[in-house]
C-alpha positions as a Markdown table, in Angstrom:
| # | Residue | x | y | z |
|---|---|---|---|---|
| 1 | Unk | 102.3 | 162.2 | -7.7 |
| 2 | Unk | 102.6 | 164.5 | -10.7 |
| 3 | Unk | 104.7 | 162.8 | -13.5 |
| 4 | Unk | 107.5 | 164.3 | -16.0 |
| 5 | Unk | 105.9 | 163.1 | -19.0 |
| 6 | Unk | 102.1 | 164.6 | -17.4 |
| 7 | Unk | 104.1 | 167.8 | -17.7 |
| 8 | Unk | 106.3 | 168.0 | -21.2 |
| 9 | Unk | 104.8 | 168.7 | -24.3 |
| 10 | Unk | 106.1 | 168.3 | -27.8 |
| 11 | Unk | 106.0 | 171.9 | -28.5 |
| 12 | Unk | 108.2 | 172.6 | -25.5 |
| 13 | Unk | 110.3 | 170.2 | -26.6 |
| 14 | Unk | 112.9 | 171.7 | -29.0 |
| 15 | Unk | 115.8 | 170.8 | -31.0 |
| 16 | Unk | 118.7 | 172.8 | -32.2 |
| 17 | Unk | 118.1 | 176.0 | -30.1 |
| 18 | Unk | 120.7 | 178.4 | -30.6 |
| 19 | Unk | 123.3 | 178.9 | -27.4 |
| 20 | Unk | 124.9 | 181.5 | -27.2 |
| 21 | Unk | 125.7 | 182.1 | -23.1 |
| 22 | Unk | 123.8 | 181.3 | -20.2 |
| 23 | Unk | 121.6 | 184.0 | -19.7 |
| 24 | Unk | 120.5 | 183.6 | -23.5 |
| 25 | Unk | 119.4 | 180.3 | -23.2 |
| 26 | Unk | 117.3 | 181.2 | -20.0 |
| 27 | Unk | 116.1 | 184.1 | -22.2 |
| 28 | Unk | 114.7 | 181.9 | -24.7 |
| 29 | Unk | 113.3 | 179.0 | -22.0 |
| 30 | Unk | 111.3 | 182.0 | -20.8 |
| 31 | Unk | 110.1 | 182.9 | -23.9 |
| 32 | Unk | 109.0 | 179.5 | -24.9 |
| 33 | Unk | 107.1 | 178.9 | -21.7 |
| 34 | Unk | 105.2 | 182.5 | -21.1 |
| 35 | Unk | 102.6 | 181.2 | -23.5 |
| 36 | Unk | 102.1 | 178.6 | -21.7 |
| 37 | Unk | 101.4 | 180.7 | -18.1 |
| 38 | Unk | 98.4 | 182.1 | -18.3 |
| 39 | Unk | 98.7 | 185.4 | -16.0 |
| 40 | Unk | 102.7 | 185.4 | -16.0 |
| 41 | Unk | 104.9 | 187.7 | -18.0 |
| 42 | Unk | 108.3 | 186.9 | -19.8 |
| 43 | Unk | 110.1 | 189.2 | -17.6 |
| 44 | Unk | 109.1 | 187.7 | -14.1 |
| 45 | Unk | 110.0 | 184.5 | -15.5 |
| 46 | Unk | 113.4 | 185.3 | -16.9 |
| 47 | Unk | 114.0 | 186.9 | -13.1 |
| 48 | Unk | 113.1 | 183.9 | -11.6 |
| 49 | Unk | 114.9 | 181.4 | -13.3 |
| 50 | Unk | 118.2 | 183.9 | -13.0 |
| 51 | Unk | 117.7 | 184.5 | -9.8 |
| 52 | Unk | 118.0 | 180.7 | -9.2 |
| 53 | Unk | 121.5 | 180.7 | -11.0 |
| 54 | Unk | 122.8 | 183.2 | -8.9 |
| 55 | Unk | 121.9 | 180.7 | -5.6 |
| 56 | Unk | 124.2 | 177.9 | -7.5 |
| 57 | Unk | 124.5 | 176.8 | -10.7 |
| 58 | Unk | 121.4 | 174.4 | -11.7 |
| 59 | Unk | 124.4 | 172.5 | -13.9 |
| 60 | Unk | 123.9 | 168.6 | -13.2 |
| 61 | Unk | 127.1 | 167.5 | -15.3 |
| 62 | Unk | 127.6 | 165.3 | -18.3 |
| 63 | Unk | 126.5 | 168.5 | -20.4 |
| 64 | Unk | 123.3 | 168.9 | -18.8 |
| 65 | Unk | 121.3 | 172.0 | -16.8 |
| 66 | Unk | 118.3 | 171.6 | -14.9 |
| 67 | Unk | 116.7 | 175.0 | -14.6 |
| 68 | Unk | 114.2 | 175.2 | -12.7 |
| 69 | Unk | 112.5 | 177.8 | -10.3 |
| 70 | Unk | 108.9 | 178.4 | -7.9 |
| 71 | Unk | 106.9 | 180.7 | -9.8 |
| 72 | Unk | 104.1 | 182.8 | -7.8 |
| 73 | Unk | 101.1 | 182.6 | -10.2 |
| 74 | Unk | 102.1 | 179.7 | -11.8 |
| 75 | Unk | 99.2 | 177.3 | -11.1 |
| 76 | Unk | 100.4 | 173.9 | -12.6 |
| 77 | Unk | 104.0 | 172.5 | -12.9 |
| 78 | Unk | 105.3 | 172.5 | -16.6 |
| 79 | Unk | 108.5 | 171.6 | -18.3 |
| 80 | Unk | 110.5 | 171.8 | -21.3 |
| 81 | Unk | 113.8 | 170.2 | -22.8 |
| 82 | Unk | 116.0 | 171.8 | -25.0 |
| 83 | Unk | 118.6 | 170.6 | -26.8 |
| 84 | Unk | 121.4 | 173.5 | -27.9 |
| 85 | Unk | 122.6 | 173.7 | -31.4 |
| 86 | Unk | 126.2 | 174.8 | -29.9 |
| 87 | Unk | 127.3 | 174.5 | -25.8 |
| 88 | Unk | 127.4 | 177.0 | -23.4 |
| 89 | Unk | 128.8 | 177.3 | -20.0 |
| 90 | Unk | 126.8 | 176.9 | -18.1 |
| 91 | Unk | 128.9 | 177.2 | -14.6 |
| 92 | Unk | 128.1 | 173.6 | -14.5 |
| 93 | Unk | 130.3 | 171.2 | -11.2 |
| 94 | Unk | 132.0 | 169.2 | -14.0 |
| 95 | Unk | 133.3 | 172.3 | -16.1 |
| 96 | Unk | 131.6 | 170.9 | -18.9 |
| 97 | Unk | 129.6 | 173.0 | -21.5 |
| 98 | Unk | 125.6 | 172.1 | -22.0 |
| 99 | Unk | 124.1 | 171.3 | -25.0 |
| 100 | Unk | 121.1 | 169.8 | -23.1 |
| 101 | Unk | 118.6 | 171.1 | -20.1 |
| 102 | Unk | 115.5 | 170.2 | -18.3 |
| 103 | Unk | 113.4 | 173.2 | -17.2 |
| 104 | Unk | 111.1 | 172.9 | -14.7 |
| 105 | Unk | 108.6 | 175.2 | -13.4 |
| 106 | Unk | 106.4 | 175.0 | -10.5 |
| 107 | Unk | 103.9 | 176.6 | -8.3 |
| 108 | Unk | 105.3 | 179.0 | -5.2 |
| 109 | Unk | 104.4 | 176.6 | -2.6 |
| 110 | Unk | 104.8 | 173.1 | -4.1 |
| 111 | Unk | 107.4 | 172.3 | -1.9 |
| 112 | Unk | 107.3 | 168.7 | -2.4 |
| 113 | Unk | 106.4 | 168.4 | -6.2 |
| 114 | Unk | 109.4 | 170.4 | -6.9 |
| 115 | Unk | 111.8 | 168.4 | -5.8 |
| 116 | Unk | 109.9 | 164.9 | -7.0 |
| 117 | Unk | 110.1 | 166.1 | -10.2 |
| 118 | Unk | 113.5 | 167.2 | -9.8 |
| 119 | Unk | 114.4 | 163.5 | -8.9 |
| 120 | Unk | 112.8 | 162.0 | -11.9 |
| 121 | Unk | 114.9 | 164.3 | -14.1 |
| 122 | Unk | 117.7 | 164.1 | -12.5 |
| 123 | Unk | 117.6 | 160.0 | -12.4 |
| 124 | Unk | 116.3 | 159.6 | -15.9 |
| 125 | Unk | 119.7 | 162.0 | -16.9 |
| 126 | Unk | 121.8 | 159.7 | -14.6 |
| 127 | Unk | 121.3 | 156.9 | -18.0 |
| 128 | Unk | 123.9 | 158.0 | -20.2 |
| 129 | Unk | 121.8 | 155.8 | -23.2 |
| 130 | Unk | 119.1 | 158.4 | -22.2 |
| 131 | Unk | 121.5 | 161.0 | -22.9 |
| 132 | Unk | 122.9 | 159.7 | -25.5 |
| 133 | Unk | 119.6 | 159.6 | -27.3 |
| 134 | Unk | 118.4 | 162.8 | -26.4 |
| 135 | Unk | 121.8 | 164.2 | -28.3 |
| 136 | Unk | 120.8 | 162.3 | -31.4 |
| 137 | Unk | 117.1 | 163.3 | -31.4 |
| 138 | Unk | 116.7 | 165.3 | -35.0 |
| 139 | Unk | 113.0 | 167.0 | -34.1 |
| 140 | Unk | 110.8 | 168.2 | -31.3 |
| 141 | Unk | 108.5 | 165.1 | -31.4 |
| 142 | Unk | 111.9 | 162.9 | -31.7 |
| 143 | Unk | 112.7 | 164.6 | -28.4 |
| 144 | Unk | 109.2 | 164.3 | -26.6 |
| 145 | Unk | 109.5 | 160.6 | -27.2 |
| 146 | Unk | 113.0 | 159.8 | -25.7 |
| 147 | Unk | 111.6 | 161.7 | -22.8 |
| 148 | Unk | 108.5 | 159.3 | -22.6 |
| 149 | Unk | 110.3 | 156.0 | -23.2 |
| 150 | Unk | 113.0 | 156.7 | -20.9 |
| 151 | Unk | 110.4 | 157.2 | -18.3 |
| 152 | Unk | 108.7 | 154.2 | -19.1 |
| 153 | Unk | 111.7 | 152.3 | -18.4 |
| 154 | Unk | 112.6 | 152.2 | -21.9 |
């Protein structure tokens, strides 16, 4: 089973990104990740992971967004956190704003990976000392590591 941490890195870990509104913030998730998709362009991302939000908000509550979308040509799930500098709406059940979101990217047809991966964020985000600490992180490496020790049970 592919892990979280197996798929975060530090430099797709980032603090104080600015908001703005929704479609921004996915604007700069798919500009932090193209790099990181060998073969895929910024645009095909950005489409994807809007075209998710228009199927339902990928809002979780608690000031949190899990975007996340199947990519054709992406070979390898990858993530990213971000943590916003100001909230946005972000259309999310609770009406709250987000200051933090899990992306997740994955292959076209990896049915099943998507949605384990989507459980381990989703129950790791369910702590709210996890959230709590991912709010008070003060760098990208700060971040990386909340992310590791929560899913070590820490």
């Amino acid at each position: 089973m592919i892990r979280l941490e197996n798929i975060l890195t530090p430099g797709r870990s980032l603090v104080g990104v600015p908001g703005g509104s929704k479609k921004h913030v996915l604007e700069e998730i798919a500009g932090l990740v193209v790099h990181d998709l060998p073969g895929l362009v910024y645009q095909d991302i950005l489409e994807s992971l809007l075209g998710r939000e228009k199927l339902g908000s990928t809002g979780f509550g608690n000031g949190i967004a899990i975007p996340h979308c199947r990519l054709a040509g992406c070979k390898t799930p990858l993530s990213a956190v971000l943590q916003l500098a100001t909230p946005v709406d972000f259309d999310a059940n609770d009406g709250q704003p987000v200051d933090l979101l899990f992306v997740l990217l994955v292959p076209q047809e990896a049915t099943t990976e998507h949605l384990e991966l989507l459980g381990q964020i989703a129950g790791m985000l369910d702590n709210v000392d996890v959230r709590e600490r991912l709010r008070k992180a003060k760098n990208s490496q700060g971040l990386y590591e909340v992310v590791l020790a929560a899913r070590n049970g820490h």
